[in-house]
N, C-alpha and C positions, 0 to 999 in steps of 0.2 A: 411565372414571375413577371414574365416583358406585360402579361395583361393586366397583372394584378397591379401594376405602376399606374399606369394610366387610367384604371378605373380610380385609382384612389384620388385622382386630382378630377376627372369628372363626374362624379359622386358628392363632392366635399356638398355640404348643406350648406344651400342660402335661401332664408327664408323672407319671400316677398309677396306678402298679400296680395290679392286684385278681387275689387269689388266686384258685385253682381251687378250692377247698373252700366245701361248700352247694350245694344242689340246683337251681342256674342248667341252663337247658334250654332248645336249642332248636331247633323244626322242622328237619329237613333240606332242604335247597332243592329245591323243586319240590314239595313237599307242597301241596294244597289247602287254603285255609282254609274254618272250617267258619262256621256259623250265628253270630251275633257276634261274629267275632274281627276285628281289626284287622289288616290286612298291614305290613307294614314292610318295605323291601325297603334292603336295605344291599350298599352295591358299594364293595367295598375293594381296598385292595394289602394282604398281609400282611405288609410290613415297613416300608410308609407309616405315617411316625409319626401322623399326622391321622385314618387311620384306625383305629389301632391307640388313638386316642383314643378315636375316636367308640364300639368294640366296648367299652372300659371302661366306657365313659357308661351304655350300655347293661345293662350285668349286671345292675345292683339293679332295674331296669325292666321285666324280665324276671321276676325273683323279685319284685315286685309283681302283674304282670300274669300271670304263670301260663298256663293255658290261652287265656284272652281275647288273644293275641299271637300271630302268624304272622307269626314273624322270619322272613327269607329272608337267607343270606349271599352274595354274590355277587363275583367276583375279576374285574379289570382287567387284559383281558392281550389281543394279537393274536398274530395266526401270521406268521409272513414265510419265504417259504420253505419251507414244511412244520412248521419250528420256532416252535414258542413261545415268547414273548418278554413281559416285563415291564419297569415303569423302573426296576427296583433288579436288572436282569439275573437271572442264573440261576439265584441263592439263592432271590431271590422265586418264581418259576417254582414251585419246587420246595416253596417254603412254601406257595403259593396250592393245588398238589396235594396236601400234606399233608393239609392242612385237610380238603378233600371230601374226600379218603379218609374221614375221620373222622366228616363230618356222612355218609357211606354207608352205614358201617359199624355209626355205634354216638348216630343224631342225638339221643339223650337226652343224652349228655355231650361231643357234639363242638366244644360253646359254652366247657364248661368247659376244653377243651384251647386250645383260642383264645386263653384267659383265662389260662392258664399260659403258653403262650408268649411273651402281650405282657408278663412280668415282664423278660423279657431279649430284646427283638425284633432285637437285633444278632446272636440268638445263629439265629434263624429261617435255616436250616430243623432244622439241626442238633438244635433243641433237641424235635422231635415226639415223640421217640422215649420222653424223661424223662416230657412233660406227659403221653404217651399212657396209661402207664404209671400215672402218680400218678392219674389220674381214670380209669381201670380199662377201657380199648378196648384190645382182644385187637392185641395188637405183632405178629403174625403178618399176621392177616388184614391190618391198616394197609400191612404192608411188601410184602405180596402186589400192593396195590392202588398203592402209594407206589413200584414199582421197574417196573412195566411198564407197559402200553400204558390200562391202565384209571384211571389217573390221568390221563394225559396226556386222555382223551376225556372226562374229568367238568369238567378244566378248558377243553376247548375248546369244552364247551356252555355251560360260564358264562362262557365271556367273550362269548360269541355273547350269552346275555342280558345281558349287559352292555351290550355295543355296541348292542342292539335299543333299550336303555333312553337310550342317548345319555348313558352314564355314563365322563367321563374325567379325573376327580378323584376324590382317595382322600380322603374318601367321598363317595361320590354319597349321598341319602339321600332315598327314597321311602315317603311316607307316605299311606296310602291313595290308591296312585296318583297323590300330587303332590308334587310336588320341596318338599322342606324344607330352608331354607335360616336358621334360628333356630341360638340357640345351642347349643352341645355337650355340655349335662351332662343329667343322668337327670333332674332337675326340670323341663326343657325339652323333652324327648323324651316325659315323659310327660305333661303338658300337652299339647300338641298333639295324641296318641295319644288320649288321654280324650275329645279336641272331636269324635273321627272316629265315636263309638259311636255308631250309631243306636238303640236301646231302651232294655234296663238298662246300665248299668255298673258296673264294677268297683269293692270298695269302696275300694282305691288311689284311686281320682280323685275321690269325696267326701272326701279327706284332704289335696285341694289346695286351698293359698291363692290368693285372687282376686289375679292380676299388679298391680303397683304403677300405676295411672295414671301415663304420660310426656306431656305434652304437647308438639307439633312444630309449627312455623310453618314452611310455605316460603313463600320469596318468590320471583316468578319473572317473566317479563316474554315477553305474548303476542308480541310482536316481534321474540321471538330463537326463530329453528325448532327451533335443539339444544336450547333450553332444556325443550321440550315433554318430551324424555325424564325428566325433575326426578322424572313420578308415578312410574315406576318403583323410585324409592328408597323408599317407603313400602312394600311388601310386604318388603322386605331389613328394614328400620328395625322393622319388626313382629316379624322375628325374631329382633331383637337384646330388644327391649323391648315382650313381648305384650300391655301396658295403653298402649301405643299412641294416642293420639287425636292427629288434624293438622288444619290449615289451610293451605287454598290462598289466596295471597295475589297480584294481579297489580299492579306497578310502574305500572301506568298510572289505579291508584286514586290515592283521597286518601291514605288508610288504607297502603299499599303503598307511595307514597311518604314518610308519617310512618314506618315502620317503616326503610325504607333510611335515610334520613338522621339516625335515633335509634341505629343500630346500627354506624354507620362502615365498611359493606361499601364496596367497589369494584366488585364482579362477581357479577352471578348469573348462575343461579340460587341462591338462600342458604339453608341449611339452619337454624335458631334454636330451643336447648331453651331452656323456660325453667327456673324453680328446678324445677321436680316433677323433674327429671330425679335431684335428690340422692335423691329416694322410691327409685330402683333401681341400687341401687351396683354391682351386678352387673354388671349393662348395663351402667351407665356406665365401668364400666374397661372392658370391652368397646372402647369410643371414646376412649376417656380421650387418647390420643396425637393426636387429629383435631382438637380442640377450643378453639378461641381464642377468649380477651372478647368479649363486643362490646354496650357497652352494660350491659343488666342480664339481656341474652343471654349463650350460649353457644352458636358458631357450628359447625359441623361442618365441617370443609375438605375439601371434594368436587371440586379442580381448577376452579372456577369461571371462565370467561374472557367472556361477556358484559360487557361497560360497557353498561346504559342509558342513561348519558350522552354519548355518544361517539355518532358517523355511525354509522347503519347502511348498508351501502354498495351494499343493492339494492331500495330503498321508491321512489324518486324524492322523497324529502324532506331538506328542510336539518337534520337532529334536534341537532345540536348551534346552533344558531345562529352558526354562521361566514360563512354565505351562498355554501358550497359544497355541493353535491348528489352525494352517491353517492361514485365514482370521482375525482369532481374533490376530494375531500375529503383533504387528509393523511394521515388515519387511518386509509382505506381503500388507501393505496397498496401496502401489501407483502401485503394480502389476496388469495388466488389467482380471484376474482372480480374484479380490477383489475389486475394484475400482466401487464403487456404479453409476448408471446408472443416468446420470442428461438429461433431457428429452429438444432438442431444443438447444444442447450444441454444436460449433466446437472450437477447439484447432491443432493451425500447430505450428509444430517443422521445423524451418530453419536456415540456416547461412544465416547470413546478406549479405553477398557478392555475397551468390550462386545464378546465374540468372533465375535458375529451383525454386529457394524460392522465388525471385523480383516479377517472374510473377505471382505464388500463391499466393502472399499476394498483389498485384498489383487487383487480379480475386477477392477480397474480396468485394474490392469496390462496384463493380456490383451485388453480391451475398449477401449483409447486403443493401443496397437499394431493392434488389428483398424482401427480407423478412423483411422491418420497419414495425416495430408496431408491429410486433412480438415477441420481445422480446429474440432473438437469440443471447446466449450466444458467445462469441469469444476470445481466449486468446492468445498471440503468447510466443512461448517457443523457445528461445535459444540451439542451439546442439554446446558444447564446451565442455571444460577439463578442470577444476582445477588442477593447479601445483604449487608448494612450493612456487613459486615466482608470481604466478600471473593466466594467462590459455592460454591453447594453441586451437586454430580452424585451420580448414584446409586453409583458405585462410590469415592465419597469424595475428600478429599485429593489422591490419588496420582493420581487420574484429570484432578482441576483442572490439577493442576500440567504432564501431558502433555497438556491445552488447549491451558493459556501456550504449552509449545512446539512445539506445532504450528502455533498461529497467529502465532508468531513466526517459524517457519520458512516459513508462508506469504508474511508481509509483505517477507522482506528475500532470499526464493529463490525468489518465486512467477513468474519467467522462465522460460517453459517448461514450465513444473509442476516443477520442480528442486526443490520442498518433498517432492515424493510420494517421493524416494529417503530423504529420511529417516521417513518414517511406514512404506513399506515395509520399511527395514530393522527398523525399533522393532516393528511386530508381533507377529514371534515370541516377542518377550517383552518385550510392550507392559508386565507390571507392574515389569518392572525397573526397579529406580533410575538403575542405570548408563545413560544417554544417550547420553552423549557417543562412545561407540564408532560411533553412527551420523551423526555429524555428520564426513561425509566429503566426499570427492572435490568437492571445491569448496563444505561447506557448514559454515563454521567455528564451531565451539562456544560461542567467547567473544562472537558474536554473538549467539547464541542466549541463553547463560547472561545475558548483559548484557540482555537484552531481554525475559527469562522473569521474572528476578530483580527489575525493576523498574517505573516503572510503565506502562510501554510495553505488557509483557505483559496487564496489566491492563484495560487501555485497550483492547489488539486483540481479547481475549476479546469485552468486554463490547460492542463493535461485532458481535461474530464471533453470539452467539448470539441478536442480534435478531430474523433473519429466522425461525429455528425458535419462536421466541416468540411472532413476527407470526402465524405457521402455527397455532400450535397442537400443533406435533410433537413429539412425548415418544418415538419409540418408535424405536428403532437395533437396524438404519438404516432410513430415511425416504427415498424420492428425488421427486424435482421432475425430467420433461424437460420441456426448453424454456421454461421458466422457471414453468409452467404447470399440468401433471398430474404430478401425483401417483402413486407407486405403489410396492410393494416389492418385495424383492429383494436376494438375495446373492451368486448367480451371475453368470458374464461372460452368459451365452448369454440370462440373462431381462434382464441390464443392455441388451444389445443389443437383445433383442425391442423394448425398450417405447420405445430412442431409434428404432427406425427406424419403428414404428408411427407415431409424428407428425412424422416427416422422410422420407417416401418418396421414394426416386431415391436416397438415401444410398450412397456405392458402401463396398462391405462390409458391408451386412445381410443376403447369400447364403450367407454363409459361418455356419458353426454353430461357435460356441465353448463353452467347456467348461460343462457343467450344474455342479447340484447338488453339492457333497460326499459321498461316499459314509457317510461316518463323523464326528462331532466336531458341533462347534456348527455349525447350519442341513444335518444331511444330511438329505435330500428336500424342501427348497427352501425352508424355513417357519424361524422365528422369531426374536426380537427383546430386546431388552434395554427395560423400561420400560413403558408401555403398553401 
């Protein structure tokens, strides 16, 4: 969660062209750098908008730093198959082989063709041919190199350095062999580039301003274990805001608890700017969307779920003063550290909408057939938000509202599982409005609509997405067997692996049912909506 904050503000897209004209240059990849230059290793997609940012950031950084820079360009791509393969498919493919044709052929202006491209990157790959052209790389030799087998092998050794580098976001960005994770404009890049000089430097980086001092308070509390990960937000937090200075602060001071109850948090660990923060407005829209009062704080919202005031539920002490211990304590009951073991149990947390939850609960079907007469529990749990007015999910409105009726067709068809015929049917086109086409064969509409529409739905929700709340699970789908362990999954065949793994003698864990998806949301067994 703490990373997934902060990428979401240095990520956000802004789209700023830079022409190809002016004498921008740079190394072709794989060159040596020589006696003080600086490396810089960039690993892109060429039609990744983030990357296609990060290579514009970069032009004027370039024509500052001149010689002293050993840019390296690098492309994100695997083979399957024999074939090449990108995430923007086979356009990209073909623009990522553009490119090296270019840094091959002519690496003094193959930056500048880069730089013409990202003026229209929808138009990638189509458009090599123009930029090739206008920054003056011989159209011949590029389409010699752009149509047969010697593109195809420039791009399979960069993506090989690519994957060597452990780069699988567009951009990865390595700076003197250390991942840089700071902001995306040519101010930022050159900064950090200038810190790496070991002798003389360039007279570009006597031209930089000293970073704005920010000052950062965390607050944190040694008796929560997750909390410990908290330092790791400070090297992220530095690269949003390089005049950086923090404090560590622990709940179990004076000082630590004057500061929680001046600031009105509930949970750490808590992230607190104070005013220096207006000193870097840059930054600060940077986080500007994360950021709530607090006090004569501004707090940064990092998923926080510790209460220091609350049981902790494996010290062997009474920490709230109720004069229950641990387990025995309310607070601890729906924690998977207390939560009593039901034997033949599954439970998935999903968003209705998420297509990585459709197919989970889509693999049920298969996987409660594999085990009838077994008597295998199964329960579906909602991941949402209650708010003052209503609740919020990632996929909005449309997504609340197929909550409501889902767990309205849990409460008044949950005989049998008689609810799962209508989520199976709703699936294939879970954003549809139209409902009601799936409220069949014994599962009447105006019960539903009567019970979505008022405050019953309301009420089943916000029962319905406690125990994900309890958990801590954000990420669809989520499962729970046996009321207990944790694990995921979107297939019948790994749904079954993991009940029969803590139910052995189960009759029909012999049997292999269906893997993976071949194609679509979750093919080769992985990922999720959220977390």
């Amino acid at each position: 969660m703490i990373a997934g904050v902060l990428a979401l503000g240095s990520f956000a897209c802004e789209k700023r062209p830079v022409g190809p004209a002016g004498p921008v240059k740079a190394p072709a990849a794989g060159k040596g750098a020589g006696a003080g230059r600086v490396r810089v290793d960039l690993y892109v997609m060429s039609m990744g908008p983030y990357g296609v940012q990060a290579e514009n950031a970069f032009a004027p950084v370039i024509e500052k730093l001149g010689p002293a820079l050993d840019l390296r360009v690098e492309f994100i791509a695997s083979e399957e198959g024999g074939k090449l393969v990108s995430l923007h498919d086979e356009p990209e493919v073909k623009g990522d082989i553009a490119q090296l044709c270019a840094a091959k052929i002519a690496p003094d202006r193959s930056y500048r063709m880069i730089l013409c491209q990202n003026q229209t990157p929808r138009e990638i790959p189509d458009n090599w041919e123009r930029c090739a052209k206008e920054v003056g790389i011989d159209i011949e030799a590029m389409r010699r190199c752009y149509t047969t087998a010697e593109g195809q092998d420039l791009l399979r050794v960069s993506a090989k350095r690519a994957a060597a580098a452990k780069a699988e976001g567009s951009p990865t960005i390595h700076i003197a062999g250390k991942s840089y994770e700071g902001r995306r404009r040519a101010s930022d890049f050159l900064r950090a580039i200038c810190a790496e000089y070991q002798s003389s430097k360039p007279a570009a980086c006597a031209e930089l301003k000293a970073p704005a001092p920010v000052t950062v308070t965390i607050l944190s509390d040694a008796r929560c274990k997750p909390c410990a990960q908290i330092e790791k937000i400070v090297p992220q937090l530095k690269g949003v805001f390089p005049g950086l200075k923090h404090t560590m602060l622990d709940y179990g001071t004076a000082e630590g608890k004057k500061l929680y109850a001046a600031t009105g948090v509930k949970h750490l660990p808590a992230v607190f700017f104070d005013t220096s923060l207006d000193g870097d407005p840059d930054g600060m829209k940077e986080v500007q969307q994360f950021l709530r009062p607090a006090g004569t704080y501004r707090q940064l919202l990092i998923g926080a779920k510790f209460d220091p005031t609350g049981e902790i539920c494996d010290n062997g002490k009474d920490d709230n003063g109720d004069g229950k211990v641990d387990c025995a304590d309310p607070q601890c009951k729906q924690t998977l550290l207390c939560r009593p073991e039901t034997k033949k149990r599954l439970d998935v947390f999903v968003m209705s909408q998420c297509p990585y939850g459709v197919r989970a609960l889509d693999a049920m079907k298969e996987v409660l057939r594999n085990f009838a007469g077994q008597d295998v529990g199964f329960g579906v749990h909602y991941i949402a938000t209650a708010t003052p007015t209503g609740f919020r999910s990632l996929h909005g409105q449309p997504e609340v509202d197929e909550n409501i009726r889902g767990v309205c067709a849990m409460k008044h068809y949950g005989a049998r599982l008689k609810y799962l015929e209508y989520i199976w049917c709703r699936n294939p086109s879970i954003a549809d409005a139209d409902w009601k086409p799936c409220a069949r064969n014994g599962i009447d509409p105006k019960v539903i609509e009567a019970c979505a529409t008022g405050p019953e739905g309301r009420r089943l929700l916000q029962e319905n997405i406690k125990l994900a709340e309890a958990l801590g699970v954000e990420a669809s789908p989520s499962w729970l067997a046996n009321n207990q362990f944790p694990f995921s999954g979107i297939d019948a065949e790994t749904i079954k692996k993991s009940l029969c793994q803590h139910n052995p003698g189960l009759k029909g864990c012999d049997k292999t049912l269906s893997g993976p998806p071949a194609e679509g949301p979750g093919a080769g067994g992985g990922g999720s909506c959220g977390n």
